[in-house]
N, C-alpha and C positions, 0 to 999 in steps of 0.2 A: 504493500500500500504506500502510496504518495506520504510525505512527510508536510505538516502543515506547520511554517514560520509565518508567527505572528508580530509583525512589527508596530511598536507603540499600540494603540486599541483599534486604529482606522485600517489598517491596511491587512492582507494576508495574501505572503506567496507560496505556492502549491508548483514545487519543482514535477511534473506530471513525469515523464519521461524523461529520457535523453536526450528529449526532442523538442519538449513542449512544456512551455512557463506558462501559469495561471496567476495573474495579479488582481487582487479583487479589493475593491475597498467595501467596508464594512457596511452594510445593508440596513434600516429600520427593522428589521429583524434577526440585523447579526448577517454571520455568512452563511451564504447559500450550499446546501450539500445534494440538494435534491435535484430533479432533472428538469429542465426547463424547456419553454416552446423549441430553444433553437441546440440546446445538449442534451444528447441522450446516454453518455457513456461517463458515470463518473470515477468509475473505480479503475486505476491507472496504478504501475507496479512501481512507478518512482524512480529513485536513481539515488545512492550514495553521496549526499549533500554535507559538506561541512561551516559551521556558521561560523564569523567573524565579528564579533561587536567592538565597535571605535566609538568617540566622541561624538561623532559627528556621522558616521555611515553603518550600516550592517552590509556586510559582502555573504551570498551565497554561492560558495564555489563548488563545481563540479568538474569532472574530468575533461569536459568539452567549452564548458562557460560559464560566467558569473555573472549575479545577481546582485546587484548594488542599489542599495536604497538610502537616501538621505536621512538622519532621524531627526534634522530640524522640519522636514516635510514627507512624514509617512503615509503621504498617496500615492495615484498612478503615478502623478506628475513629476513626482522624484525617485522613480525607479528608472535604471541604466540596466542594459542588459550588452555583457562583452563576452566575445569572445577570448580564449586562455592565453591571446597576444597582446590585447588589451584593444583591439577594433570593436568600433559602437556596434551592435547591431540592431538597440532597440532601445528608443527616447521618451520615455513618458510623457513628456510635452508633445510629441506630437500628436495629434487628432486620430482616433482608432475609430473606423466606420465599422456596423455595425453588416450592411451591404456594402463588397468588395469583389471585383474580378482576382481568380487565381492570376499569379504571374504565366506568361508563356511560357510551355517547356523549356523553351531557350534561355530565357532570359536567366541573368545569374541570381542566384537567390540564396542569401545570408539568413535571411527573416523576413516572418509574413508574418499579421496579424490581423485579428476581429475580435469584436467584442460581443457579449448577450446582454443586445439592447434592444427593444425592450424586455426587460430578466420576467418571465411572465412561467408562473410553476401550475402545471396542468393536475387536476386530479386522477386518483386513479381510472375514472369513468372516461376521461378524455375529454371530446367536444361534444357527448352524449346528456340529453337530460338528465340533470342531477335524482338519485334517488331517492325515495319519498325520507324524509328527516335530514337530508345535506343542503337544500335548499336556501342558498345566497341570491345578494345581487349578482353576484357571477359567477353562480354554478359551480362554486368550489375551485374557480383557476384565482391564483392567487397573485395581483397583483403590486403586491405591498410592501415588495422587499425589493424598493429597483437602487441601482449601486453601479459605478465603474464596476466590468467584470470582464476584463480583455488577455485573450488566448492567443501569445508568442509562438511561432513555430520554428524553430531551428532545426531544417533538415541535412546539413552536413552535407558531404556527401551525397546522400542520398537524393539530394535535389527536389526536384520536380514530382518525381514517383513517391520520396517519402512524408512530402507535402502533403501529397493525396491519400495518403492510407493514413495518415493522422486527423486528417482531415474528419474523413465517413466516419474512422473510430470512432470519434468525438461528439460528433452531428448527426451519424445513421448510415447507413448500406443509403444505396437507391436500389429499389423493390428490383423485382423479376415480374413485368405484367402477366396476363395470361395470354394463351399462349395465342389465342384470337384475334389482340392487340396487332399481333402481327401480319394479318390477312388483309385484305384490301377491306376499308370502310367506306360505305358510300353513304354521302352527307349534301345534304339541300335543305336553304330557305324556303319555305314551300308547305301550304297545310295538302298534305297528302292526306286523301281518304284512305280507310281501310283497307279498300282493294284496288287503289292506284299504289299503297305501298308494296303491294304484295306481286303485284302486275311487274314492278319494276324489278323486283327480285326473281323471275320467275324469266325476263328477259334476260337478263347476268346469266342464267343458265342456260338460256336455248344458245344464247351466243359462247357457251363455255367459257365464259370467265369467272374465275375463284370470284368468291363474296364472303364476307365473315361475318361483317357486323353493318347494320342496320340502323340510318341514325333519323328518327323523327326530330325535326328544329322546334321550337318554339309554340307552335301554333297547336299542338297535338293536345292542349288544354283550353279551357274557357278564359277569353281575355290575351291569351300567348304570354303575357308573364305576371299573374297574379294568378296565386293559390295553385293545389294542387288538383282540378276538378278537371275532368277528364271532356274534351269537347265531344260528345257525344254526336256531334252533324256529321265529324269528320272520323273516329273510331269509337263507332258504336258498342264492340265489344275489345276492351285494350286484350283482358285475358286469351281471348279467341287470334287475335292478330299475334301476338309473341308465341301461341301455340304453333298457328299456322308458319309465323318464322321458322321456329324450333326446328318444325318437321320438315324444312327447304335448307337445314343446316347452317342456320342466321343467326346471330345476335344482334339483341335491339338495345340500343342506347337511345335516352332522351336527352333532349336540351332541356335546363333550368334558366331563365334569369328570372334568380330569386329577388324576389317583394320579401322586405325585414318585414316582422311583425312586430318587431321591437328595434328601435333605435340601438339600444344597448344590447351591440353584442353577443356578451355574453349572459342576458337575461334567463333565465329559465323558461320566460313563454316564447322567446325567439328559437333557444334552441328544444323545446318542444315541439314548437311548429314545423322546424326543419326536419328533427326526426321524423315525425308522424307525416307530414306530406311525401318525402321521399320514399319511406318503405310503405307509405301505403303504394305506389306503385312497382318495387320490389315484391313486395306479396303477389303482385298479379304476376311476376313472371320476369319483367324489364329485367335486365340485364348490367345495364353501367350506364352511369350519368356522363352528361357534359355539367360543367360546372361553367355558367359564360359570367363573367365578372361584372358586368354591366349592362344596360341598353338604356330604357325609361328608369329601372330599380336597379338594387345592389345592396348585398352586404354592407350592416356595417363595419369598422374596425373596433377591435376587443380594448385596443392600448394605441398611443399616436406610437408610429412606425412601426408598425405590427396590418400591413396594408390588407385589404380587402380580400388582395388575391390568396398570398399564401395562406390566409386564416379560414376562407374556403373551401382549399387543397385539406386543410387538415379536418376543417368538417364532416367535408363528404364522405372523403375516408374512412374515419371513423364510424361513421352512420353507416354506409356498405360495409365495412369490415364487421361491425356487431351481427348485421343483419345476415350476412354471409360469412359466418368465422373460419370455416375450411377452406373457403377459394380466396385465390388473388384477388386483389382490389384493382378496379381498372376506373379509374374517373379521369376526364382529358377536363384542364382548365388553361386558362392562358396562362402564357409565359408572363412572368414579374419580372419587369424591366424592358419588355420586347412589348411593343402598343401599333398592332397593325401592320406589323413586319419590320418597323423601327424600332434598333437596338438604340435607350434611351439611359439605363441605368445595371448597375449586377441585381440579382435577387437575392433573398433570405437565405441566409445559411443553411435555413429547414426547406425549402423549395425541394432538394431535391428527391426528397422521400417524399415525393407525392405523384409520380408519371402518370399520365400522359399531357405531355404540353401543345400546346398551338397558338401560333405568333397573333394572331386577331383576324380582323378583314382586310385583305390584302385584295390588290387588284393584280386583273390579266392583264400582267407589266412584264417584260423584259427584265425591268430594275427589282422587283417582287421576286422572279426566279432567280435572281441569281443572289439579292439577297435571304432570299430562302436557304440558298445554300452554306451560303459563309452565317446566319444561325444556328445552322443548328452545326458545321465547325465549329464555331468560335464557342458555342452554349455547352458544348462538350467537352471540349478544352479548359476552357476559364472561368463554369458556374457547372461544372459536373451535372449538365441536364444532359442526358445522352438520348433522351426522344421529344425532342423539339421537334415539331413538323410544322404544313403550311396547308391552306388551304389548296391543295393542290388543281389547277386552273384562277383561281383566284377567286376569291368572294364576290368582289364587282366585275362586271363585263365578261364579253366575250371573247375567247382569245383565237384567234386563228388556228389552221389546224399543225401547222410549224409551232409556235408556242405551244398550243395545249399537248403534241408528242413530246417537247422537250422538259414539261412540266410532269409529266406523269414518267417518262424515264428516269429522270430524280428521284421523285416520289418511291417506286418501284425499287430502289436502290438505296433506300433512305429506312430509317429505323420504324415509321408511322407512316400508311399510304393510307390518305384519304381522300376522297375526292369530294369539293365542294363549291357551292356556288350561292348567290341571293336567288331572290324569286322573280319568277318568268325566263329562267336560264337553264343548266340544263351542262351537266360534266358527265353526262354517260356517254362511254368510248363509239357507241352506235351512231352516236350524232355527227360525229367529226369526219367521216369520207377514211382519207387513207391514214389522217395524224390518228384519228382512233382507230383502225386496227393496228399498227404502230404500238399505240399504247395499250391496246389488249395485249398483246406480244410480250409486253414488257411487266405488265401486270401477273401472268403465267408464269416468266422467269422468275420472276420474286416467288412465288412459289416453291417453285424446283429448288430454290437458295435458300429455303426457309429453316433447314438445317445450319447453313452458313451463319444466318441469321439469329436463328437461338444461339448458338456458341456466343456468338461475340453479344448478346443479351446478357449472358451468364457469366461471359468475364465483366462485364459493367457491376453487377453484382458485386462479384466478387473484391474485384480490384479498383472499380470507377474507368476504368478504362473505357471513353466512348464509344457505342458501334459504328458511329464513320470517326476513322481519326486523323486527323490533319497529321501531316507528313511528319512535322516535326515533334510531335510526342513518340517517333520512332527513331528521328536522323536528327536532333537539335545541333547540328553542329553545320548545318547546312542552312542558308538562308533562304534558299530556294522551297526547302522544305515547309515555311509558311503560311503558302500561300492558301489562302483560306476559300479557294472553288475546286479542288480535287480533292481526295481522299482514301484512304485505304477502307473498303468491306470487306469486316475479317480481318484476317492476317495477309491472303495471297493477292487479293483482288484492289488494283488501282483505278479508282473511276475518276474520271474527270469531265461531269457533265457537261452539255454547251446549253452557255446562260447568254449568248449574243445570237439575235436573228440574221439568219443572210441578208436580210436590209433591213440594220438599224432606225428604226424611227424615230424623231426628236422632235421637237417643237418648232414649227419654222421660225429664225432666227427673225426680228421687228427691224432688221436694215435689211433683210428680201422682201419685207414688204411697203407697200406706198401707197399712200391716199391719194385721192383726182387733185390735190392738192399739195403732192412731193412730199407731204410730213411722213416719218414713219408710220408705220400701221397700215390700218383698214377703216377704211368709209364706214361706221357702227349707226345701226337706223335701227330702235326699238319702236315695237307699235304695242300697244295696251290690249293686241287681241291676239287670239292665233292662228288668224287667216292675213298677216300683211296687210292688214284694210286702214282707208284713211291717212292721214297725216302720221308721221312718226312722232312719239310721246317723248324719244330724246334722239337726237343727234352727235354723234361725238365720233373721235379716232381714235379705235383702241391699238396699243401700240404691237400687240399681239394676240393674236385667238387662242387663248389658254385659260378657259373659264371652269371653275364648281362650284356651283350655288346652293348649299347645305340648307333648301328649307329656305332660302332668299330669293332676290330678282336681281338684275344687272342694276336697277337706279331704283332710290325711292318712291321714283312715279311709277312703278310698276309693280303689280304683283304677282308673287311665286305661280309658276306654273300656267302664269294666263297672258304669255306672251308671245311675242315670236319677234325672230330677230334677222337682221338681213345686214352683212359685211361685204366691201365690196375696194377695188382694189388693183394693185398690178403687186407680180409675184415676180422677182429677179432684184439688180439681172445675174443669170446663172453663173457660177463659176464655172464649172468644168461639165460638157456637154456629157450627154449618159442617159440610161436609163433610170426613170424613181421611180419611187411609191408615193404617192400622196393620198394622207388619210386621214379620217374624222374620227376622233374618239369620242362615245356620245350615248346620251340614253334617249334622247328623244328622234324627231321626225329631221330628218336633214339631206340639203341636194348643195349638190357643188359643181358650177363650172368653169369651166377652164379656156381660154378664148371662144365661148360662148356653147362649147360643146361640155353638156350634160356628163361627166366620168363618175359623177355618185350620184343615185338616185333611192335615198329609204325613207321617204317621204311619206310610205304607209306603215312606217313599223319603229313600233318606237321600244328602248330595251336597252340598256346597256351591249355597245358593241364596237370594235372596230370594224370599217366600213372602209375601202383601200381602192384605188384605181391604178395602175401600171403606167406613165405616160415617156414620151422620149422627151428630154428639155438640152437646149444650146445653148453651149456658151454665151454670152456675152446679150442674150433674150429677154424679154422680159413678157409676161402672159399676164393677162386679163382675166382677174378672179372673182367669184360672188359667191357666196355661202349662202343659204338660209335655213333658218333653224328653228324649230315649234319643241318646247319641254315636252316629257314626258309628265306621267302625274307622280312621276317618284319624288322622294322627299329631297334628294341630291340632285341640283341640273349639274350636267358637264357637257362642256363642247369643247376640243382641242382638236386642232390642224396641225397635224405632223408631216414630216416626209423624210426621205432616207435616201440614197442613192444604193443604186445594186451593187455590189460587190462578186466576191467568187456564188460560182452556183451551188455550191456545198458549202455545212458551216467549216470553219478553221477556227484553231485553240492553238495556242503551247499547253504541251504538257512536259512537268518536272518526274525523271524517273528515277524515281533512290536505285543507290548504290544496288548493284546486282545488275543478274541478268531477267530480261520482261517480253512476253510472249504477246504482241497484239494481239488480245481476241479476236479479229474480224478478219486479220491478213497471216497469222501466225508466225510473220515478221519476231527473230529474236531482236533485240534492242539492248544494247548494255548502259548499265547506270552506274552515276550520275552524269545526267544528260538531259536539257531541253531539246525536245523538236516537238517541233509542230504536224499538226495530225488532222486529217480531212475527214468528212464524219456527213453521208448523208444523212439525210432525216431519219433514217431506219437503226442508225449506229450513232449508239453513243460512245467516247473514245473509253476503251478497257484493256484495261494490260494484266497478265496472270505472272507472278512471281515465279521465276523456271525452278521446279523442285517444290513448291508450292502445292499446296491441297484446298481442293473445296466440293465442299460437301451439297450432294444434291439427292432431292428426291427424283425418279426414275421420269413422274409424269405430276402437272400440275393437279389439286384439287379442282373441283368443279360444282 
């Protein structure tokens, strides 16, 4: 056991390891021994400590490092922590967050630290109804003993790996889902009826594509996010629908955004309510929550920085785990820190004992996939989430059938494949022409890899090691190995997906474009209706077409969704003569020409979509442009005019090959590593390289 130096009455340090310093100051109820929201491990074997008391300092030394504490100031702020040369490697004075990114593999690493802030001590019951005679304002978690309490980590040697296994010690494993989790999920905004859900399951199988889990959004109760009452219009029998799943080999997840019944928390009628509303759907059969963090309602928080998200993660958990004490818990909530595919902040220490994550609503973006991909690297790497996923096609719009294959080849490759989208949209691979059966293809493979896939689930278990792993948690001595859009699956398998379209589309640049009066922009004519009638309600030059109106209108003479808009224009002059794309991104009704010729016309269809024309443009040109545009009735307008010029006819990447030798998947080309080259990859192939001597494990044929 840990030896506990108590210096003066305020301070105590807890030498834990050979690895790891505990400084805590003294608490309204003294020192904490018990396990808290973000500590689960306190009993640590210690290390042969010798104490020093001076005038003026206490020194605790050990074989490795010392502990040096001021006794004119015994708190954090006058503890030193050196190593046995006499270099700082930890200053009390400086600021200890309580959320923190791990260091990168690479980076050199003396000392890391976090603190348990907010120090919050759960009861034995957890985040469960308290039982009838324990009944508090807050259900028995105890908030009362909050204090400095920050965890030095000194891993030697042992660097970056013995970071991470002090780490989980400390804080938790990250679970092992079940084994479902890892099947393709198909997920839609969308109030499906009974037997539109069932319909759509029942296609996945004529077309043989694996299916696992089943996810009803929002709408599958009365109101879509207050209480738990079952919309009877739309699933008349839930019991009957999760049976008929059952027996098609489905698991059904629900969306929640939970409506508090209490402000507070941790109330006992709040967490009554969430008990008894969740498993009463549990009882009927459901399978695993979404937990969505916000919409109209939300959680509240228990303690300030104790955020919404994680203290959700740990609810739901709890409430499935009681409910289900012999199976894995599988509940998907958003990533904390990640806000719609923006990496914003680290998350909670405790985050990671809670899988399954999803980065938010993301759009059918080029920028989306490929930040999809450096998430759930980077989330793997330096906040030990190793199943961050994405709405794969994107929550808003429509993605072409090039993006939606290169989004679901990810996906498929990636630790969580789930496919989703808002309502009136639509991510089933039968839609998309040839990018979905591409991504049926790719969907299969995952499958056959599903062996590959559990292994490196169970070293995350085991070790934290993530299931995709940026290069340099294997090769940190390479800088190349960084790079945060490839990845090792597994041990043998190098993927390195393509997040760039063979024509990039960007925003047309407001010096290509010109008003009838030379200014930049575009000639901008709003009318109060949405047939163009009448006089224009405002006139202006917008200096580019890059609009989203969240529930607004372009001017305050007009309102949401009862307008329509007509820009108009010269586009040049070109630079380099070529082939583009020119395209609208948009939810509502919109036509564009181009020297008076019609190249978009979706004038009758309104929906989140990209909508594209091919044209040939000259150097030194300049074309005659008009847009017009009617909202949809969705609550977000968007209109943006992009364009790209054509590039190669296949996509092209660099990829970095560690050290060794590497088998292209598609050409069987050997390649020897360390080496960049660049690799051609039509829409059917994503660039893969197999480790020579390497193993991976397959099942014979996909499920179905």
């Amino acid at each position: 056991m840990s030896e506990d130096f108590v210096i003066g009455d305020r301070l105590r340090i807890q030498i834990l390891s050979s690895t790891l310093v505990r400084a805590e100051e003294v608490g309204p109820k003294g020192f904490e021994d018990r396990v808290s929201f973000h500590i689960a491990e306190r009993e640590w074997e210690g290390v042969s400590t010798s104490r020093i008391d001076t005038e003026d300092l206490v020194e605790l030394a050990t074989d490795s490092f010392r502990v040096k504490v001021l006794t004119a100031n015994p708190t954090l702020q006058g503890v030193r922590i050196e190593d046995v040369n006499g270099a700082l490697l930890f200053d009390g004075h400086t600021p200890v967050s309580t959320k923190i990114f791990l260091p990168d593999p690479a980076e050199p690493l003396a000392a890391w630290a976090f603190c348990d802030e907010p120090r919050i001590v759960p009861p034995k019951w957890g985040a469960l109804p308290p039982p009838a005679g324990a009944a508090s304002a807050t259900s028995g978690w105890d908030l009362e003993n909050q204090a400095h309490d920050v965890f030095v980590f000194l891993p030697g040697a042992g660097g970056y790996q013995k970071l991470v296994s002090d780490f989980l010690r400390l804080t938790g494993r990250v679970p092992l889902p079940p084994l479902a989790a890892f099947g393709l999920i198909d997920s839609r905004y969308y109030p499906y009826t009974q037997a539109e859900a069932l319909a759509v399951v029942d296609t996945y199988r004529r077309f043989k594509i694996p299916l696992d889990i089943f996810v009803l959004d929002t709408d599958w109760r009365v109101g879509a996010s207050h209480g738990y009452g079952i919309n009877t219009d739309l699933i008349p029998d839930m019991a009957q629908f999760v049976r008929d799943a059952h027996a098609r080999g489905v698991r059904v997840m629900l969306n929640d955004h939970p409506e508090p019944k209490n402000s507070a928390a941790l109330s006992p009628e709040e967490l009554r309510y969430r008990f008894d509303g969740l498993t009463s759907l549990l009882k009927l059969g459901v399978d695993y929550w979404w937990f969505d963090r916000n919409w109209h309602v939300s959680l509240g928080e228990p303690a300030p920085g104790l955020s919404k998200e994680v203290w959700g993660m740990r609810l739901y958990h709890d409430i499935a785990q009681a409910h289900r004490p012999d199976e894995r818990v599988l509940v998907m909530s958003n990533v904390e820190g990640i806000d719609n595919g923006a990496l914003n902040s680290a998350p909670s220490p405790a985050a990671h004992r809670f899988p399954i994550w999803w980065t938010g609503d993301t759009s059918a973006a080029w920028l989306d996939l490929r930040r999809g991909v450096q998430n759930a690297l980077n989330s793997g790497a330096r906040a030990l989430l190793p199943y961050v996923s994405e709405d794969l096609g994107g929550h808003h719009d429509t993605p072409d059938e090039e993006l939606y294959a290169r989004f679901v080849q990810f996906g498929a490759l990636s630790p969580i494949c789930r496919l989703h989208c808002s309502a009136n949209l639509t991510r089933h691979p039968w839609r998309y022409g040839v990018g979905g059966e591409i991504a049926a293809d790719y969907i299969r493979l995952r499958y056959r890899l599903l062996p590959t896939l559990y292994s490196a689930a169970r070293r995350a278990f085991d070790s934290g090691m993530p299931l995709l792993r940026r290069c340099d948690l294997d090769w940190p001595g390479h800088p190349e190995a960084k790079d945060d859009t490839q990845y090792l699956f597994g041990d043998d398998l190098l993927v390195a997906p393509i997040v760039d379209s063979v024509v990039p589309l960007r925003p047309i640049p407001q010096e290509r474009l010109r008003s009838r009066a030379g200014l930049r922009g575009l000639d901008a004519e709003y009318f109060d209706n949405l047939e163009f009638e009448g006089e224009p309600a405002v006139r202006r030059v917008d200096e580019n077409l890059c609009f989203m109106w969240p529930n607004k209108s372009p001017d305050p003479k007009l309102e949401p969704r009862k307008f329509s808009a007509r820009w108009a224009g010269e586009l040049g002059a070109i630079e380099k003569s070529g082939e583009y794309r020119i395209a609208l991104r948009t939810n509502g009704h919109i036509r564009l020409w181009l020297n008076d010729d019609l190249l978009i016309d979706d004038s009758d269809h309104a929906g989140p979509i990209h909508k594209s024309a091919d044209v040939h443009l000259s150097a030194g040109h300049r074309y005659t442009l008009r847009v017009e545009y009617r909202p949809s009735n969705a609550w977000l307008g968007v209109c943006e005019l992009l364009w790209g010029r054509h590039g190669p006819s296949v996509a092209e990447r660099d990829v970095w090959l560690p050290p060794g030798e590497w088998y292209d998947v598609w050409t069987a080309q050997l390649l020897e590593g360390p080496a960049t080259v660049r690799v051609s990859a039509a829409l059917a192939r994503m660039p893969m390289f197999v480790r020579a001597g390497g193993l991976l494990f397959f099942h014979s044929a996909p499920r179905e």
